[in-house]
Residue, then its C-alpha position, 0 to 999 in steps of 0.5 A: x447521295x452517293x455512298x462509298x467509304x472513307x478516312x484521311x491522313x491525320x493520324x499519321x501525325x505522330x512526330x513532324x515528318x520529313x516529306x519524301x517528293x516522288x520524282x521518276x527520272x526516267x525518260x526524256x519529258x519535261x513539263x508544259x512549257x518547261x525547257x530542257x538541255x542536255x549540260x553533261x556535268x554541271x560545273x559552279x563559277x563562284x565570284x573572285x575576291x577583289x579588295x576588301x574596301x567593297x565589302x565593308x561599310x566604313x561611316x566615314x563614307x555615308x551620305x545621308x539620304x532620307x529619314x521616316x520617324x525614328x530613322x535615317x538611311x545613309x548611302x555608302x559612296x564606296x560600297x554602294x550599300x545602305x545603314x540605317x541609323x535610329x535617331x531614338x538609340x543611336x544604332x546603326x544597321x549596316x547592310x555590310x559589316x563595319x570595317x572594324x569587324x570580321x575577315x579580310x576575305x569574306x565576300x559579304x555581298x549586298x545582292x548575290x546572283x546565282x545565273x546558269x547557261x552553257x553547262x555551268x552556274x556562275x555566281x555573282x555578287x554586287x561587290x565583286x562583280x559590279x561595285x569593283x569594276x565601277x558599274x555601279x549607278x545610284x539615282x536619288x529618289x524622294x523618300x529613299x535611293x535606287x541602286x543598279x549593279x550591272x555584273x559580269x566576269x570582268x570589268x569591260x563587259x560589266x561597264x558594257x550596255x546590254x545589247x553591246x555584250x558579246x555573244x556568250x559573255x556573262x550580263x547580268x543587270x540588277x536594281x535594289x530600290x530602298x524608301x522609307x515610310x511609316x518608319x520602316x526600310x522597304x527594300x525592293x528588287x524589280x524581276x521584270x528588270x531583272x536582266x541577263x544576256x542572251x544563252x544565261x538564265x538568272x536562277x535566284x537571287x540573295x538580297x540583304x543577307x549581312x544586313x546587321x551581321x556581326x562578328x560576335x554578340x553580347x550577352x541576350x543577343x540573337x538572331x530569329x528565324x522562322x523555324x517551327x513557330x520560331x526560334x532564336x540562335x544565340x550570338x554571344x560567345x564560342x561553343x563547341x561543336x559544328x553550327x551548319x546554316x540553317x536554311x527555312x523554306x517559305x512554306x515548304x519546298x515545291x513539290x514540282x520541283x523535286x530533289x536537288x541536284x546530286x551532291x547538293x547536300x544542304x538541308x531544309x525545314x518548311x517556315x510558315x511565315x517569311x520573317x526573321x531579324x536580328x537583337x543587337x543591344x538594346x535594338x532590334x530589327x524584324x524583316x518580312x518579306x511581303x512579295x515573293x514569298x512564295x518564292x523564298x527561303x531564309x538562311x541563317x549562320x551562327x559565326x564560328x571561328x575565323x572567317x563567318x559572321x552572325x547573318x540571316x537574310x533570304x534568296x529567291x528562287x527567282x527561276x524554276x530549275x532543277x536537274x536530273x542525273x549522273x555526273x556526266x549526265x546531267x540535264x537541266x529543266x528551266x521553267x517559269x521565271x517570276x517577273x514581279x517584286x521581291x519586296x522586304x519590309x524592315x521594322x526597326x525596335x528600340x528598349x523593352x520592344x527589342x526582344x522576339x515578343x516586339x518582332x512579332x507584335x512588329x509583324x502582325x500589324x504588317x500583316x494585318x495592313x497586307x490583308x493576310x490577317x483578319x481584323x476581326x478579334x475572337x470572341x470570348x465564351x464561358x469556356x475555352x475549346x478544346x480541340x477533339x480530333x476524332x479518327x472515323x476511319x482507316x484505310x486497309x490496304x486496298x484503299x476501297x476498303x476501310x476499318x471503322x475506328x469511330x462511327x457516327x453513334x460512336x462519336x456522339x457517346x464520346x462527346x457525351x462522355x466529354x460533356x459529362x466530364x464537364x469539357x464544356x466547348x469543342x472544336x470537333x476535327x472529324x477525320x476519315x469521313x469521306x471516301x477513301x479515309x487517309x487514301x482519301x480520293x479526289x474530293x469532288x468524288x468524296x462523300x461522307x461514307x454510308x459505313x460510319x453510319x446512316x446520314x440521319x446517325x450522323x444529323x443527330x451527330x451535328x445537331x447534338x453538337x450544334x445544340x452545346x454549342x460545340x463546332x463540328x468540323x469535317x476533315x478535308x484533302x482539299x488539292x491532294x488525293x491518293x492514286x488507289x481512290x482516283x486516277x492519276x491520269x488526268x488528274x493530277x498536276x505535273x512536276x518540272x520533268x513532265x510526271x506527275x507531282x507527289x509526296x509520301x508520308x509514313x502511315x502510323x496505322x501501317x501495323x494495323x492496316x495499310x503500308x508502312x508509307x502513303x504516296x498522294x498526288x496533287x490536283x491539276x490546279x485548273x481543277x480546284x474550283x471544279x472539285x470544290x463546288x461539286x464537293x459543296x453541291x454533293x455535301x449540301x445535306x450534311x449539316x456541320x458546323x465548318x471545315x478542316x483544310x489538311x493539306x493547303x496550309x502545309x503544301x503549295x505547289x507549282x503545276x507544269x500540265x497543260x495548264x501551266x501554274x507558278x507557286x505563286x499564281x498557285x497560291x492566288x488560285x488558292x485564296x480565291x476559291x477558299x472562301x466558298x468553304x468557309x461561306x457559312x462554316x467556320x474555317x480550320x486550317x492544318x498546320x497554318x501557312x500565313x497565306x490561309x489565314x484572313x479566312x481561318x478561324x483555328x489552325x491545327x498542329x500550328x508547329x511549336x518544335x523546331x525543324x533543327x535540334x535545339x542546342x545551347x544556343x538554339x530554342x523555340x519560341x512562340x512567335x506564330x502565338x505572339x502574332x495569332x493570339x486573340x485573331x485565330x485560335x489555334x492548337x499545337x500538336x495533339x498531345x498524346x500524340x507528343x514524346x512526353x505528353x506532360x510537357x505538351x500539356x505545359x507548353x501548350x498553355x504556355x503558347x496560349x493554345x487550345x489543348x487538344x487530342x486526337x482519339x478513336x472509339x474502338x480498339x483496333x487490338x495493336x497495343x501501340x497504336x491502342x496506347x497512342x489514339x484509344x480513348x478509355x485510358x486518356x479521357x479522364x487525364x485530359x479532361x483534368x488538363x482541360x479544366x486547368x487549361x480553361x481556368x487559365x486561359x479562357x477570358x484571355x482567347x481575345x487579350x494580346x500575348x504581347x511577351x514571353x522571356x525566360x525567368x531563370x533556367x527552366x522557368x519562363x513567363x507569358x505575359x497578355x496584354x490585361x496584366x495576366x501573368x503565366x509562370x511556368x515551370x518545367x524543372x523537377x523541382x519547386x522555384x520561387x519567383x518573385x516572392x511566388x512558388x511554382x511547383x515543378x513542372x506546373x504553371x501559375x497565373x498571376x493577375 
């Protein structure tokens, strides 16, 4: 077996980090397959406003059209657009504000196009461009409609067929498919019908966004979005200050892509799921997007002041596109266009189920019935895991050397000191072990290091954590690696414009050993199954109990080399060749993008703050846990790694998480990152929250978390589907609920 050396990149995890994409602009390359023109100064066309009557609904002008359980799908013959009235409640979903709300010129849309060609970016809309002009069609379907906008700049070519339009003119022919079954809205758009005249490139497209958008909310109304595990924006009542859109990108942005062009200054947070929904009242609805996920984002806007409404709905980047350079020099790259379905599944939920806990037990069956998740339930044991993330290794500097911060000999005395102090069940996150430590290299050239220690030290290692029934998980880099391990050249993926795809992470180690930043490239896809089996093959010695997957829960990437890839063939890559990994090992994944987990047993640093700074009207909320709660086991950010490790305790125990650490051995003599990662000072504080932790929650690792709400100011309950209570209080102060006392900044369970 091959000797070298080793560690990774997790203890760079101090605080979510911004990640930087690496892009050289220089030169006049593109990607594989990748189209170029040269546009000078790109140049935005928005639609003209045309008569409000387009963009409203009014139910003096709906036509019943179909009806699944609890609801009914109404079509509005003057706007063209949909509602959705439940019979149980009465409410009715518009896809367009009523005509009682909002301003007399908001250009509220049921499908907004953004298309590019000749040097400029037109955006249409489905009122303006189509409704208005009377090019517009409908055709009824068995169990729902079919709506087709054809959209141009004007009404002769919008009610023109599209093989008549004039060379140069703008066409663009779009059709929104909405049925009902199972009580749920499907509404779907057909790419591959998707169509634009000659010389115009159709780059996304917005589906639904002012469905259930409203001027102003009552009190306990909101809107949630996927930020962190979850967040709910407040709609009742004006506050002082900005509220800028809030825009979640489905599993982060694709670093083949690269930065935006200059002067778009709209920021973004990655979503591991593609849900979100609206509370209005007594009802409620949870959208998730089931196709084209790979490809979408989600915006939100708080109405503030005239002329906004409360909305939130998703776009598809339905083109790979970017641009390059100064104004004046601006170059445009066109890529792959998606040709599937953009698909969006409407839950509708009514009385105690409308609150974020219904969205989410709403979600997990969609996700569940998509395959996304597994069936299979978790087991209970006689304690609960306690996730131990142990660091092996650093990289100096010069990424062929490392400095030993755990050896095998000493990762088996911690675990010994951990049993002794009666921390019964570990799940062990063994970091830096393969070459190259957090400069980890390509990982069928990355065996475990001879520098930790000889492979019979490590045997005892695995056996003495087989023998307590603790779980020994190696830490891997499965598609990213770092250029001081292993050639760029020839291995790595392309972006868009030619040059190789990467991304850069602050280094927590920087005073002590390597740079103060770390820049890893990602793998040519069309080696990924290549570098997976020969890892296996070379590894088979090892004996360990599962893997942790550090990078493909939280990165997904497009690949322009000489193999073309879309993010979304990407990710079925993905899931066909992580199954070997996880043949006879348990799985752990980092971070936990949904599209990992029907093959993951526990998700690490699963988010729980949010991207955005909370507000008054902005907060997490545990709607990942809702959904993964008694499926896979999981763990939020380590807690002594968190600002305020007291609090971390408490929310973790609140979100029903394993609690978890991530610990070296030895000192490396640098007080801060002593005080962050070293044991001694640590193990005794943590043991004492474990055992709290595990009298809490450790017959609940199989139960349901079917809510959690707010009690009073600082106070907030978790409630599991066995009549288990958790009240939690995060005030300096005792408060009494319920005839109960909770002490401050303690929790209480309650059967």
């Amino acid at each position: 077996m091959r000797k070298k050396i080793s560690l990774r990149k997790g203890a760079w995890r101090v605080a979510a980090l911004l990640l930087a994409l690496i892009i050289v602009l220089s030169g006049c390359g593109a990607g594989n397959g990748v189209q170029t023109s040269k546009i000078g100064t790109l140049a935005t066309v928005p639609s003209a406003f045309t008569d409000r009557q387009y963009h409203i609904s009014d139910t003096n002008n709906l036509i019943y059209v179909a009806k699944s359980g609890l609801i009914e799908l109404y079509f509005d013959k003057v706007t063209y657009a949909v509602c959705i009235r439940e019979t149980n409640a009465g409410k009715l979903w518009t896809a367009l504000p009523t005509a009682s709300e909002g301003d007399e010129t908001a250009q509220t849309a049921l499908l907004t196009v953004t298309v590019s060609g000749g040097g400029k970016q037109y955006v249409l809309n489905s009122q303006d461009n189509s409704v208005a002009f009377g090019a517009a069609s409908f055709k009824p379907l068995t169990n729902g409609i079919q709506v087709t906008y054809d959209m141009a700049l004007d009404s002769e070519t919008a009610n023109s067929a599209l093989d008549l339009v004039a060379a140069g003119n703008l066409y663009v022919s779009a059709t929104i498919t909405y049925t009902l079954e199972d009580g749920a809205m499907h509404a779907t758009v057909d790419c591959s019908q998707l169509l634009a005249s000659a010389g115009f490139t159709v780059e996304s497209v917005t589906m639904l966004d002012f469905f259930g958008a409203s001027v102003s909310g009552a009190a306990g109304d909101y809107m949630f979005v996927p930020d962190g595990s979850g967040a709910v924006e407040m709609t009742a009542g004006d506050y002082e200050g900005d509220y800028p859109s809030k825009t979640f990108v489905t599993y982060g942005e694709d670093p083949a892509l690269g930065e935006k062009a200059a002067g778009d200054t709209v920021s973004s947070v990655p979503s591991v799921i593609p849900a979100y929904g609206v509370k209005s009242g007594t009802s409620a609805f949870v959208a998730l997007v089931e196709t084209g996920a790979e490809i979408s984002s989600i915006t939100e806007t708080r109405r503030q002041g005239n002329g906004t409404y409360n909305r939130v709905g998703p776009t598809f980047r339905v083109t790979d596109t970017a641009y390059s350079g100064d104004e004046g020099k601006v170059k445009q790259y066109v890529g792959t266009s998606y040709t599937g379905k953009l698909g969006i599944c409407y839950r509708f939920l009514s009385d105690k189920n409308a609150s974020y806990s219904g969205m989410a037990a709403a979600c997990r069956e969609l996700l569940i019935r998509s395959g996304l998740l597994s069936t299979k339930m978790v087991s209970n044991s006689d304690y609960l895991p306690f996730l131990l993330t142990i660091e092996a290794s650093a990289a100096k500097k010069n990424a062929n050397n490392t400095e030993v911060l755990t050896d095998y000999e000493e990762a088996l005395e911690l675990l010994r000191q951990m049993k002794a102090k009666s921390v019964n069940n570990i799940f062990v996150r063994y970091n830096g072990v393969l070459d190259g430590a957090n400069a980890q290299g390509l990982l069928k050239s990355s065996d475990p290091q001879g520098k930790l220690g000889s492979e019979k030290e490590f045997q005892s290692l695995a056996q003495y954590a087989s023998t307590q029934q603790f779980t020994l998980f190696l830490n891997l880099d499965l598609f990213t690696f770092h250029k001081k391990s292993a050639s760029i050249s020839g291995n790595a993926a392309d972006n868009i414009y030619g040059k190789s795809a990467s991304f850069t992470e602050e280094n927590v180690f920087a005073g002590y050993l390597g740079e103060e930043t770390q820049t890893r490239w990602f793998l040519k896809l069309s080696d990924l199954e290549e570098n997976i089996y020969e890892f296996l093959e070379d590894t088979r010695d090892y004996t360990v109990g599962g893997y942790c997957i550090d990078d493909a829960g939280r990165f997904l990437y497009s690949d322009y080399s000489d193999q073309p890839y879309s993010r979304i063939s990407a990710e079925s890559l993905l899931v066909q060749q992580v199954p070997a990994l996880a043949s006879g090992h348990k799985l752990m994944v980092d971070t936990g993008n949904i599209y990992m987990l029907s093959n993951a047993d526990v998700v690490a640093d699963l988010p729980s703050e949010t991207g955005y700074p909370e507000t008054e009207t902005y907060s997490a909320v545990p709607f990942m846990q809702m959904i993964l709660h008694g499926i896979v086991e999981y763990a939020q950010t380590p807690i002594n790694l968190s600002e305020n490790s007291e609090k971390a305790f408490l929310k973790s125990v609140e979100y029903g998480a394993l609690p978890s650490y991530d610990w070296s051995y030895r000192k490396t003599g640098v007080e801060s990152v002593d005080t962050l990662y070293n044991y001694e000072s640590q193990i005794t504080k943590a043991a004492e929250n474990y055992a709290k932790a595990d009298a809490a929650l450790k017959d609940l690792r199989s139960a349901r978390m079917t809510s959690h709400y707010e009690v009073q100011d600082g106070v907030y309950c978790t409630e599991y589907n066995n009549s288990v209570l958790l009240y939690f209080n995060y005030n300096d102060t005792a408060v009494t609920v319920n005839s109960i006392t909770i002490e401050p900044m303690s929790f209480l369970r309650v059967n």
